[in-house]
MMTF fields as JSON, N, C-alpha, C and O atoms, coordinates in Angstrom:
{
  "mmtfVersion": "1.0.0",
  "mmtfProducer": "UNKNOWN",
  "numBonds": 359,
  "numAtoms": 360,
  "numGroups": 90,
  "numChains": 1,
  "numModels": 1,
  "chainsPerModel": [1],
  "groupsPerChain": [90],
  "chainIdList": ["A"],
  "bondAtomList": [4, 2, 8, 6, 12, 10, 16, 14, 20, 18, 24, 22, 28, 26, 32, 30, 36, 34, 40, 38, 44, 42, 48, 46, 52, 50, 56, 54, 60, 58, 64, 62, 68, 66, 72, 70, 76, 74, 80, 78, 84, 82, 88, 86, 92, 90, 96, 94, 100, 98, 104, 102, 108, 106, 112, 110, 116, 114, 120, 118, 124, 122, 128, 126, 132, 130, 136, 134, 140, 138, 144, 142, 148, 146, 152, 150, 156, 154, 160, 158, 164, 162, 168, 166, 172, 170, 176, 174, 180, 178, 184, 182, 188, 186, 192, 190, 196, 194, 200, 198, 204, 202, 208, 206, 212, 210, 216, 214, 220, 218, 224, 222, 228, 226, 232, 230, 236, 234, 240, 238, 244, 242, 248, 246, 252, 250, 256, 254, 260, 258, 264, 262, 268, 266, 272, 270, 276, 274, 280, 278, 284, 282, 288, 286, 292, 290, 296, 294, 300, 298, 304, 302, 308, 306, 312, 310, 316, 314, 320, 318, 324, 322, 328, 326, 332, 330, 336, 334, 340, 338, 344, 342, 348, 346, 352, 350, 356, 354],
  "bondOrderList": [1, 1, 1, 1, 1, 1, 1, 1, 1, 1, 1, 1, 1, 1, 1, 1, 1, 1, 1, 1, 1, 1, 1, 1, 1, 1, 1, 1, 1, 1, 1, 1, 1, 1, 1, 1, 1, 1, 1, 1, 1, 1, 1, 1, 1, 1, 1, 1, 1, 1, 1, 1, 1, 1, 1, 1, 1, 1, 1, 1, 1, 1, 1, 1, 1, 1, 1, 1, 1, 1, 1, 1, 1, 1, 1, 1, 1, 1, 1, 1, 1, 1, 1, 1, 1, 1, 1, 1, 1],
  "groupList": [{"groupName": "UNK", "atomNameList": ["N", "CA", "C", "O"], "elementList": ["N", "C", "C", "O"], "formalChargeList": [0, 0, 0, 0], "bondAtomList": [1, 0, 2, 1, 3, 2], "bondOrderList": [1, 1, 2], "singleLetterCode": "X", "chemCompType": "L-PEPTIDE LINKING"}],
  "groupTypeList": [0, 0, 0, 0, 0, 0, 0, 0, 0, 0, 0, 0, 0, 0, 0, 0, 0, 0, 0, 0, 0, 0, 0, 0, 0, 0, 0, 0, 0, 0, 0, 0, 0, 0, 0, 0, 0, 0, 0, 0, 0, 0, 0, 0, 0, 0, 0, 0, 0, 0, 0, 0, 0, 0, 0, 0, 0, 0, 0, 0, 0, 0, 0, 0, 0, 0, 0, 0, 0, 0, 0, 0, 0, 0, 0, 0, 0, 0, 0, 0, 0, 0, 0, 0, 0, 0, 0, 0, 0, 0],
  "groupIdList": [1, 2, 3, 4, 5, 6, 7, 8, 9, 10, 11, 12, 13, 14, 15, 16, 17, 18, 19, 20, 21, 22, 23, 24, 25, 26, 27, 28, 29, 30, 31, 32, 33, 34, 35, 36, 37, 38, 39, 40, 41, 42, 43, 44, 45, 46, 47, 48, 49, 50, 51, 52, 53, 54, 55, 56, 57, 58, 59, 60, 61, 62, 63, 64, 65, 66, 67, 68, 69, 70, 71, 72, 73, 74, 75, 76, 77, 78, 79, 80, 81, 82, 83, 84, 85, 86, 87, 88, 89, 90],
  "secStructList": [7, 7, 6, 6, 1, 5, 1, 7, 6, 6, 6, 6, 7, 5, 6, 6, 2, 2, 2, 2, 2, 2, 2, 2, 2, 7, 7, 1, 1, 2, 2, 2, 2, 6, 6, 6, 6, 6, 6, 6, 6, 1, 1, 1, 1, 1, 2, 2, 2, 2, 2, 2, 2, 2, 2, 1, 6, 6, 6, 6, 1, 1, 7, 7, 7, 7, 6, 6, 2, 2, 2, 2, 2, 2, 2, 2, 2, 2, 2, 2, 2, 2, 6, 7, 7, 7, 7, 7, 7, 7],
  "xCoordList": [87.848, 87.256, 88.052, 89.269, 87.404, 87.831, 88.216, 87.599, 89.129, 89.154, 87.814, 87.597, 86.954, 85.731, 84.586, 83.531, 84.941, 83.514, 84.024, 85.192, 83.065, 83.518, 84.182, 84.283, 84.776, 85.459, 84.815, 84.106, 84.712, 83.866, 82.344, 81.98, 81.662, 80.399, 79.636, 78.954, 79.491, 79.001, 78.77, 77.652, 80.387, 80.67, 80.769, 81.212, 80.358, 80.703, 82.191, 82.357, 83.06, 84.723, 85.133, 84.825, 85.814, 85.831, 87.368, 88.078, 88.051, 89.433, 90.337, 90.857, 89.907, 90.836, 91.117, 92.128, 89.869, 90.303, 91.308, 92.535, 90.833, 91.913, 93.186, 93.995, 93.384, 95.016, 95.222, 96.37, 94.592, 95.358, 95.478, 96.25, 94.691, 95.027, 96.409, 97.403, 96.329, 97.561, 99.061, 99.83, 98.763, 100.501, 100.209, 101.207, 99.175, 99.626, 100.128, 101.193, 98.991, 99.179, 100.469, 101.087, 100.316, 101.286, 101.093, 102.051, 99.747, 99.524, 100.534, 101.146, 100.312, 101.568, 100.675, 100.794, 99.715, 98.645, 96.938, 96.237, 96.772, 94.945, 93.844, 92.832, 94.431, 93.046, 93.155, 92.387, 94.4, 94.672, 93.591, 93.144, 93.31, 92.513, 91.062, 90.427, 90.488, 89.417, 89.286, 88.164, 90.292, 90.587, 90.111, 89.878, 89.931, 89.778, 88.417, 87.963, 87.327, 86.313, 85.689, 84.659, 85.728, 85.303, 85.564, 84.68, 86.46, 86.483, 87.133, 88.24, 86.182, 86.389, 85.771, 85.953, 85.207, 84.358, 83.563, 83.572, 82.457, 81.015, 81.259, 81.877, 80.305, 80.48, 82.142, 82.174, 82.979, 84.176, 84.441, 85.361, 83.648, 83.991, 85.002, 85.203, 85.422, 86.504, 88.091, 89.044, 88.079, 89.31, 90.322, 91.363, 89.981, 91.249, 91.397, 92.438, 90.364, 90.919, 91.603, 92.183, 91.798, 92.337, 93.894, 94.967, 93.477, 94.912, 95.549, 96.769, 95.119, 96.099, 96.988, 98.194, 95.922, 96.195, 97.343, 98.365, 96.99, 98.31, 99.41, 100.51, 99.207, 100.834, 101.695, 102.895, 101.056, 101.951, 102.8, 102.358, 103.605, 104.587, 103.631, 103.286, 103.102, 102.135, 100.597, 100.164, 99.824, 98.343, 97.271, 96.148, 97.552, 96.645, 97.019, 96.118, 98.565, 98.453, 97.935, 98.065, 97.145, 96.593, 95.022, 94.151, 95.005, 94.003, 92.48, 92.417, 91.352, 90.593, 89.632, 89.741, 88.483, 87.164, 86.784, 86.957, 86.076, 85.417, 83.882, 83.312, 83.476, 82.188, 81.439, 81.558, 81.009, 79.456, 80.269, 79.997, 80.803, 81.989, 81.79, 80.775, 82.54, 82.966, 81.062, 80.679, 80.177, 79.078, 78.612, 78.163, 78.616, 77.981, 78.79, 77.935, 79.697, 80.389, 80.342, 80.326, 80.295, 80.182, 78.469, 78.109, 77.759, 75.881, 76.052, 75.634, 76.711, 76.932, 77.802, 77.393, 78.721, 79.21, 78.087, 77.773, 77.548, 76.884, 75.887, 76.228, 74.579, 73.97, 74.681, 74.24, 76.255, 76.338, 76.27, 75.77, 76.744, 77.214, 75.312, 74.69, 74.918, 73.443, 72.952, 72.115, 73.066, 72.598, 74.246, 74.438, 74.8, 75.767, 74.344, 73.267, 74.656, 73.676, 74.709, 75.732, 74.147, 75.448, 75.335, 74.564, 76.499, 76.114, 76.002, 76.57, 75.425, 74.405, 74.92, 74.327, 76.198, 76.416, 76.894, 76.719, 77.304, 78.066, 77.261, 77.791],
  "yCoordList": [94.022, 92.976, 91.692, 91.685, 90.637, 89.532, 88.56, 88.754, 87.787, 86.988, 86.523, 86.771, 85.631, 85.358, 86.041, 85.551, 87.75, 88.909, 88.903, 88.55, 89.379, 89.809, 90.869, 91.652, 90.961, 92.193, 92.584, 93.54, 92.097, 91.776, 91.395, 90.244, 92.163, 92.158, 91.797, 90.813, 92.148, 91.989, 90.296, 89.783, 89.318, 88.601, 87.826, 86.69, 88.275, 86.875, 86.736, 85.767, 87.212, 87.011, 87.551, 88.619, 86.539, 86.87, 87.258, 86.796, 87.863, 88.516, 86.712, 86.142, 86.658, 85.218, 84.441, 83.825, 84.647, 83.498, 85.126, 85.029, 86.12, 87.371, 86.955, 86.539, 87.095, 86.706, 85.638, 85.549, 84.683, 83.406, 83.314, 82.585, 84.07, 84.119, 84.948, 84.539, 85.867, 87.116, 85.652, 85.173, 85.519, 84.187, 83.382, 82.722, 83.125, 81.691, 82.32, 82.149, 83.026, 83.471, 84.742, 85.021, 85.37, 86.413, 87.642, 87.963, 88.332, 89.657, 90.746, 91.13, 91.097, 92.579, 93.153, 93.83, 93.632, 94.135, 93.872, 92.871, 95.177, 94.864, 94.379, 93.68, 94.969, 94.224, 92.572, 91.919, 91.952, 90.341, 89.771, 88.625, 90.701, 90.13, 89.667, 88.829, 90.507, 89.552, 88.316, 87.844, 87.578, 86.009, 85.418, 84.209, 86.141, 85.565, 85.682, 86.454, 84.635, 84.875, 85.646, 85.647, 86.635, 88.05, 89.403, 90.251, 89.668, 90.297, 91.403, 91.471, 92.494, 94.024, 94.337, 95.385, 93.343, 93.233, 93.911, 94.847, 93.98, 94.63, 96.295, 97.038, 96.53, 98.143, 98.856, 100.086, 98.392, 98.791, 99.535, 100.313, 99.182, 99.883, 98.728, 98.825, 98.009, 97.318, 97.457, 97.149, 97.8, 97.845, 98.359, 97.744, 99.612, 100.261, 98.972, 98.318, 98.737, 97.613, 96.583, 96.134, 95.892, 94.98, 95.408, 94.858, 96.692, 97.226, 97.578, 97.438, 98.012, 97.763, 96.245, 96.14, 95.083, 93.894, 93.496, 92.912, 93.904, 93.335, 93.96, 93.466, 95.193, 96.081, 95.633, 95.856, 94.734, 94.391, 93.306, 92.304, 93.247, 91.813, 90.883, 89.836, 91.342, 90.412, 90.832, 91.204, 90.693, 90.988, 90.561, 91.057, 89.696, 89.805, 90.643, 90.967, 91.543, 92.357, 93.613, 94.217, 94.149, 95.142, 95.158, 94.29, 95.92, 96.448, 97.647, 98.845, 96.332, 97.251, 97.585, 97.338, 98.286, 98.546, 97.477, 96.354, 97.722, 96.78, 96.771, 97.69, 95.312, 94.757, 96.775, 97.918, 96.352, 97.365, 98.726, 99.223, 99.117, 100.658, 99.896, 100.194, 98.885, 98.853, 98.726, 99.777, 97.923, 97.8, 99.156, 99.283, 100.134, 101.288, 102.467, 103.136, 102.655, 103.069, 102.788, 103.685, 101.144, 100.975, 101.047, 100.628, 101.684, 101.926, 103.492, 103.991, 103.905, 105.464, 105.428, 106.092, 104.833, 105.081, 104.62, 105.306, 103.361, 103.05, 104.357, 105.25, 104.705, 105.603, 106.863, 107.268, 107.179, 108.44, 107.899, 108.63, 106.652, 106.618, 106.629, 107.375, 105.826, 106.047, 107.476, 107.45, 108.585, 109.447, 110.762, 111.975, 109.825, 110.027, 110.614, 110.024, 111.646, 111.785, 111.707, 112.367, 110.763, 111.166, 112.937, 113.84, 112.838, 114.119, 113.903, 113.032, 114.54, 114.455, 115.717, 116.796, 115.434, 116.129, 117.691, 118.046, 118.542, 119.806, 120.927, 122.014],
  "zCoordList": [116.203, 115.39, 115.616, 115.432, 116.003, 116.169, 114.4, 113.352, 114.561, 113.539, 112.475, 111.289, 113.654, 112.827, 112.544, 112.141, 112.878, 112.289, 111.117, 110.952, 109.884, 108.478, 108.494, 109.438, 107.215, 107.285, 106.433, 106.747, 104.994, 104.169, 104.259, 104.017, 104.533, 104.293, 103.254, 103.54, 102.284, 101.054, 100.799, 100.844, 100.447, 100.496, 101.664, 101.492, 103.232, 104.248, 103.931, 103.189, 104.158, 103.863, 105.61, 106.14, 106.127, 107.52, 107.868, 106.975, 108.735, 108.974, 108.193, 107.234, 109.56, 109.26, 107.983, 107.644, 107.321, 105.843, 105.227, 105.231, 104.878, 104.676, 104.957, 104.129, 106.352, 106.824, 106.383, 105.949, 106.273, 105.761, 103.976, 103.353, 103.525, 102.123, 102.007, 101.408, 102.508, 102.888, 102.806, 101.973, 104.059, 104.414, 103.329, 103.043, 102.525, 101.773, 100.12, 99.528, 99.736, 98.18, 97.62, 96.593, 99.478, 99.249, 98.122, 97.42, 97.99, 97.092, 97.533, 98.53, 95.875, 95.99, 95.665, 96.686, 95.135, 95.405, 96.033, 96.178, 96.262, 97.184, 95.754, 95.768, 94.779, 93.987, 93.805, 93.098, 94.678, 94.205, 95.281, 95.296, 96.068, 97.449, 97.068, 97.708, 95.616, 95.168, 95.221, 95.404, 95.087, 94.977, 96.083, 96.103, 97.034, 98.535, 98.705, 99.55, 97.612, 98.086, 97.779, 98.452, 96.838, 96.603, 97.474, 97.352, 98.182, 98.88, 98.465, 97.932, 98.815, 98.66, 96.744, 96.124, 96.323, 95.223, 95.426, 94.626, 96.448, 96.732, 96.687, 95.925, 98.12, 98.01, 98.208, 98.179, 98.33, 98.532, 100.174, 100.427, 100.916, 102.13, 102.829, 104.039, 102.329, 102.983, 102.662, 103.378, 101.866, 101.007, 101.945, 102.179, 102.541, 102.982, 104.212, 104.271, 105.058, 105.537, 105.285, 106.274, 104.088, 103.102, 102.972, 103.221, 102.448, 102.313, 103.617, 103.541, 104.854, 106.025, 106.246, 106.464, 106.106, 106.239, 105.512, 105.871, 104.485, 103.519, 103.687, 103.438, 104.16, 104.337, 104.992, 104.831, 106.067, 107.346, 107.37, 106.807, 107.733, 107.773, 108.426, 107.88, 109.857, 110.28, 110.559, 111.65, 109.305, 109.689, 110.653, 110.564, 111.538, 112.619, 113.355, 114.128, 113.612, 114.279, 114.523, 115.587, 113.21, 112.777, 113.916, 113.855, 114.528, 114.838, 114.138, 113.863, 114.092, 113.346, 114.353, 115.554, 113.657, 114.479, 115.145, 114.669, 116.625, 116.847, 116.001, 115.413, 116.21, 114.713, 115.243, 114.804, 115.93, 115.67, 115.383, 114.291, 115.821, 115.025, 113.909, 113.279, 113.416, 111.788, 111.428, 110.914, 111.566, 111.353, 111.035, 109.895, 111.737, 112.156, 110.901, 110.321, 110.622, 109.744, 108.644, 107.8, 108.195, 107.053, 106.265, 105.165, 107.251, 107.122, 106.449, 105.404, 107.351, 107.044, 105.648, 104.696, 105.561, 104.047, 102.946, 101.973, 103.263, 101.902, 102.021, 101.246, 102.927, 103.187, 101.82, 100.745, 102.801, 101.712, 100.26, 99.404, 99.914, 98.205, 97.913, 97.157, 98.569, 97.854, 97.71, 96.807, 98.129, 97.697, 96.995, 96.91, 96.764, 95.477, 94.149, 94.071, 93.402, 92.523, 91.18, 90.995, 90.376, 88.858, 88.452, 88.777, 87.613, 86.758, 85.41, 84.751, 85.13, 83.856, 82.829, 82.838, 81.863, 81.392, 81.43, 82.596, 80.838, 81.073, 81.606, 81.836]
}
């Protein structure tokens, strides 16, 4: 994944504004990364990505999916949560 694919889908939140929120605001945690735009707000299939980013001393060095892998993966996750069924009592 290049800088300017989303990482963030939901929201249009692209690597780069990520990393640069990362060096400027400096989160100690992944839920501060909402701030960036909404990101990892939506279906949550980004997060663990979020959370690689932030772990690193330097997050562009993190290697993610390329787009259509990450594209293609993140179809299949929402896919499964949609047929997530609640449970309905004991």
């Amino acid at each position: 994944m290049n800088d300017d694919e989303e990482l963030c889908v939901c929201f249009h939140v692209n690597r780069r504004k990520v990393i640069q929120y990362i060096r400027v605001e400096k989160p100690t945690r992944v839920s501060q990364l909402s701030e960036c735009f909404g990101a990892g707000t939506g279906c949550g299939w980004c997060r663990p990505f979020l959370k690689q980013l932030m772990e690193k001393e330097h997050p562009e060095s993190v290697q993610l999916p390329d787009s259509e892998t990450y594209q293609n993966q993140r179809r299949d996750y929402r896919d499964k949560v949609r047929n997530i069924k609640p449970r309905l009592g004991p």
